[in-house]
C-alpha positions in Angstrom: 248.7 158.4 241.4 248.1 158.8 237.7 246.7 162.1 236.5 243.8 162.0 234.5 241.5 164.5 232.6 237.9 163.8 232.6 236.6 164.4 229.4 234.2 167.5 229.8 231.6 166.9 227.3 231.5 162.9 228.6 230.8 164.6 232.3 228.1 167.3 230.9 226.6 164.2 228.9 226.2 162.2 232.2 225.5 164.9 234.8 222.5 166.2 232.0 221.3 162.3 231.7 221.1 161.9 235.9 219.2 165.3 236.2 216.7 164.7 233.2 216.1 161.0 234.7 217.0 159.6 230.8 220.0 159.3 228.5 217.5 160.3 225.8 216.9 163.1 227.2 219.9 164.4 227.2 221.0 163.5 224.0 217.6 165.5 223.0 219.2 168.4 224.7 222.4 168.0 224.1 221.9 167.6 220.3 224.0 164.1 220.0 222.5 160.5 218.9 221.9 158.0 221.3 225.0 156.1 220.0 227.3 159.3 220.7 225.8 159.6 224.4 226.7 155.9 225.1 230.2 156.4 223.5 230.8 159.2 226.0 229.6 157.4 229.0 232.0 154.2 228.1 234.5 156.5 228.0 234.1 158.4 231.2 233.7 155.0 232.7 236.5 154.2 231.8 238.3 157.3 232.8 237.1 156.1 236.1 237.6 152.6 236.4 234.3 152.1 237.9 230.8 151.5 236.6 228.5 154.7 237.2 225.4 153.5 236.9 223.1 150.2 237.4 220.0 148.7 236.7 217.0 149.3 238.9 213.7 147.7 237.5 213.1 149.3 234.6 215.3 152.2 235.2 218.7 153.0 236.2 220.5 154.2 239.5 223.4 155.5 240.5 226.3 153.3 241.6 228.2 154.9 244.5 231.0 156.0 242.1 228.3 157.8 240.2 226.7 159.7 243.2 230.3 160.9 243.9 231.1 162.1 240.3 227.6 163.5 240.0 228.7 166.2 242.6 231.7 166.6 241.4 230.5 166.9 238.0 228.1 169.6 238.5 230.7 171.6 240.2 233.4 171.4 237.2 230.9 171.8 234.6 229.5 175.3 236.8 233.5 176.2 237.0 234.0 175.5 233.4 231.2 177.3 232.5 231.7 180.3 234.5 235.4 180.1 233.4 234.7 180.1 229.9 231.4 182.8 230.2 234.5 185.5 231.5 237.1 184.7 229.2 234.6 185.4 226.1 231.8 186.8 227.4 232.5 189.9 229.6 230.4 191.8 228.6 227.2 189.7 228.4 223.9 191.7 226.8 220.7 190.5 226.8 217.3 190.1 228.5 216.3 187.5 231.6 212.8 187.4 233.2 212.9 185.4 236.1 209.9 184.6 238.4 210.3 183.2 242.3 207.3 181.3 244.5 206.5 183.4 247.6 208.4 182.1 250.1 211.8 182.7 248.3 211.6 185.9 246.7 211.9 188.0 249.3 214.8 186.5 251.6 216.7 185.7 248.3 215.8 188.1 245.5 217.8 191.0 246.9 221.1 189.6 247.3 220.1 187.7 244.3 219.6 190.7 241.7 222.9 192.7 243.2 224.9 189.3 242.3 224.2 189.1 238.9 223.6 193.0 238.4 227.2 193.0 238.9 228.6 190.8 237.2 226.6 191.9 234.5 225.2 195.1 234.3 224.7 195.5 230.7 221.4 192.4 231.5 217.9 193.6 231.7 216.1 191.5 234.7 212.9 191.2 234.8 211.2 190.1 238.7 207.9 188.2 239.1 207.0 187.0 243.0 203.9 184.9 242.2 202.8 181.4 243.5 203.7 178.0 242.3 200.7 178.0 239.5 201.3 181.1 237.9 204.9 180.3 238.2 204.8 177.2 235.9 202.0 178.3 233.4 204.3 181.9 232.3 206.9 179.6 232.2 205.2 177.0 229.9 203.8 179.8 227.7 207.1 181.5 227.3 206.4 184.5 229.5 209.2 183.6 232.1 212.7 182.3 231.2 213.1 180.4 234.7 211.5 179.7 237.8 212.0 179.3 241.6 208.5 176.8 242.8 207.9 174.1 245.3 208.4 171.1 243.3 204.5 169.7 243.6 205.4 166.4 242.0 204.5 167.9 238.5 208.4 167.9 237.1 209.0 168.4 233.2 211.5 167.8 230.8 212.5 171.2 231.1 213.0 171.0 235.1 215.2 171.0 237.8 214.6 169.6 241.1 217.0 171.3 243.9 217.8 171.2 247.7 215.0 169.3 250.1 213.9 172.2 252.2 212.4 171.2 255.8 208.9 172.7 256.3 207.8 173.5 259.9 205.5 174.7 261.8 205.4 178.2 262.9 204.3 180.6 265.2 204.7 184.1 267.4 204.7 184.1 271.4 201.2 185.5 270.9 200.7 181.9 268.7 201.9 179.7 271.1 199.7 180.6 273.7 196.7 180.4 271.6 197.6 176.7 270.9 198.4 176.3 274.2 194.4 177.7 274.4 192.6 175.6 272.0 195.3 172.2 272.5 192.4 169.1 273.0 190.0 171.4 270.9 191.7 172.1 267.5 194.9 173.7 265.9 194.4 177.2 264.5 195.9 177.5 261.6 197.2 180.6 259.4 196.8 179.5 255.5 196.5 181.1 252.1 193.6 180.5 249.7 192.9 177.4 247.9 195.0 175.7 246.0 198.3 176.1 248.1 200.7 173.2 248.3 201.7 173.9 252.3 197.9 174.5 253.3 197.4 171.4 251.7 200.5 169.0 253.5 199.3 171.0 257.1 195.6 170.2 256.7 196.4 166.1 255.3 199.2 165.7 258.1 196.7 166.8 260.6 194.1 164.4 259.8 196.2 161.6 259.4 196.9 162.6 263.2 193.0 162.5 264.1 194.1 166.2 265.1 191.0 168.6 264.6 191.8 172.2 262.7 190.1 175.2 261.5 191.6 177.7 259.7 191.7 181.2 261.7 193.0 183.4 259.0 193.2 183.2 255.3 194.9 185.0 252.8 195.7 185.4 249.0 199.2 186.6 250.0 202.1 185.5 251.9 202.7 189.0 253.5 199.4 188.3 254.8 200.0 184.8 256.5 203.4 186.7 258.0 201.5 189.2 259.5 198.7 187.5 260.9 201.2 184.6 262.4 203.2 187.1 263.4 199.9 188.8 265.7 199.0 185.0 267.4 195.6 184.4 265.0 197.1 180.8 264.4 200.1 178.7 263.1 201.4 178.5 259.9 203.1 175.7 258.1 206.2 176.8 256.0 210.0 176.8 255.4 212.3 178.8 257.5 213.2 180.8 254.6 212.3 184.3 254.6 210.0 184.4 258.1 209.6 187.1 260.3 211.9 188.2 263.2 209.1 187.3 265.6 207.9 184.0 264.0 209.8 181.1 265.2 209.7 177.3 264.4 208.0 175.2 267.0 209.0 171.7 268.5 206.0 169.6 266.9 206.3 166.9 269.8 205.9 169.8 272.2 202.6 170.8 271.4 200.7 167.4 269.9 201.9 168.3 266.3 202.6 165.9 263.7 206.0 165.7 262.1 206.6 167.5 258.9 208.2 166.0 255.7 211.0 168.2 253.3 209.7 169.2 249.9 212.0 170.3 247.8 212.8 173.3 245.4 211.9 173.5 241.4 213.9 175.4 238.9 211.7 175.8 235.9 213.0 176.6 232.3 211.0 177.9 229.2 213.3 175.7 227.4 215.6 172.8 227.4 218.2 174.8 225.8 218.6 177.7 227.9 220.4 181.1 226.4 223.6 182.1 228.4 221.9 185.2 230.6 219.7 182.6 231.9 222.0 180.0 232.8 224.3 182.6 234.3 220.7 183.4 236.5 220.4 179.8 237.7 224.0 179.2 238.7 223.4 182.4 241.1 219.7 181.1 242.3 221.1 178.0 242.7 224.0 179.6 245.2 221.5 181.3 247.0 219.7 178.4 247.8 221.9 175.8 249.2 222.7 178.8 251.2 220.1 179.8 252.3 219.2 175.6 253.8 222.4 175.7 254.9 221.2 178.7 257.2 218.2 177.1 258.6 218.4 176.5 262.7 216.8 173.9 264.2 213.6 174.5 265.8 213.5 177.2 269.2 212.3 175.2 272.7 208.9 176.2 273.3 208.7 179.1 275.8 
């Protein structure tokens, strides 16, 4: 079999056009003409053999060629990256202030910070755990160079959608038997305060179920909605990342619940040109991630 080269700046070129949804985009960010984009893309087609993309409507989708380079691409473009950041920049200075929605920071900050801290210790970090609204206005004022959100459906230029994460439904032994209690009366439900995103998808699929709720416990924090899950006031609707020892996911169709859709992660940037440090940042958050849904079990049989 022949031995080919793909042409780096042709794959960066196409993996930047597939995650920005637009070929204009990414000549935007990649600081080329439209003309030099489509240049690069004939090439790398050709490199291939294979068309990469199609029409769709308006639009255009990925041919099955292109879904396969698209993972591939992202992986050679992180390597060459990463290659090229250690060869010439080992000793990386500078300033990153990252922010993470609730539900991530603390399962994946940790490991997170003693990554990056390092492989580059001479990098000031700055932490913010906050929830998805505060998350994407510091980042839209400049206040935050990334964050970690739930996507809400509100993606800019300047975004990244990641890994589908599966939401469930969770509760302590305590919790079971309360909705073991109150099953044919209503679901008690653990929430934070208005506006959150999960209380939100909880509340709507219960009343496309005709399933009555209340909500038991509310708080402005989710340490809070651990803790009171965790003593039996109710049932909470999150991710598996980050709950307590004593929380466990429950089998919906075991106790009259609806299913539960995925929604998937956000990485936010402050611009569409992001410095070095803060790439370096994402490549690590992005790691911990698809690790930590790799992780996820599938839901314990109710006791």
């Amino acid at each position: 079999m022949q031995k080919i080269n793909l042409d780096m700046a042709a794959l960066r070129t196409f993996v930047t056009g597939i995650e920005a949804g637009s070929f204009a985009i990414a000549a935007d960010r990649l600081g080329r003409s439209t003309s030099a984009v489509s240049a690069q893309l004939k090439k790398l087609e050709s490199q291939i053999g294979s068309p990469l993309t199609r029409k769709s409507g308006r639009g255009l989708a990925l041919t099955d060629t292109g879904e396969q380079l698209l993972s591939y691409g992202r992986r050679l473009i992180e390597l060459n990256d990463e290659a090229i950041s250690t060869l010439f920049d080992p000793d990386l200075e500078g300033w990153v202030r990252v922010g993470l929605q609730e539900d991530f920071g603390e399962r994946l900050l940790p490991n997170m910070l003693n990554l990056f801290a390092q492989a580059y210790p001479k990098v000031r970090i700055e932490g913010r755990i906050a929830r998805n609204r505060e998350l994407q206005e510091k980042v839209a004022n400049g206040q935050l160079d990334l964050a970690l959100a739930w996507n809400d459906g509100a993606l800019g230029p300047n975004s990244e959608k990641l890994a589908d994460i599966p939401l469930c439904w969770l509760a302590s032994e305590n919790g079971k038997r309360l909705l073991e209690q109150t099953a044919g009366s209503f679901v008690p439900l653990v929430a934070l305060d208005m506006p959150c995103l999960m209380r939100a998808i909880a509340c709507d699929s219960l009343d496309r179920q005709a399933t009555a709720w209340r909500v038991a416990f509310e708080s402005t924090s989710l340490a809070g909605i651990w803790a009171a899950t965790d003593a039996g006031l109710g049932i909470a609707l999150r991710s598996e990342i980050g709950r307590p020892a004593n929380v466990y996911p429950l089998r919906p169709e075991e106790h009259g619940l609806p299913q539960l859709p995925s929604l998937g992660g956000a990485l936010h940037y402050s611009s569409h040109a992001p410095n070095l440090v803060t790439q370096h940042f994402a490549t690590i958050l992005k790691k911990e991630i698809e690790e930590a849904v790799a992780s996820i079990s599938a839901p314990e049989p109710a006791s």
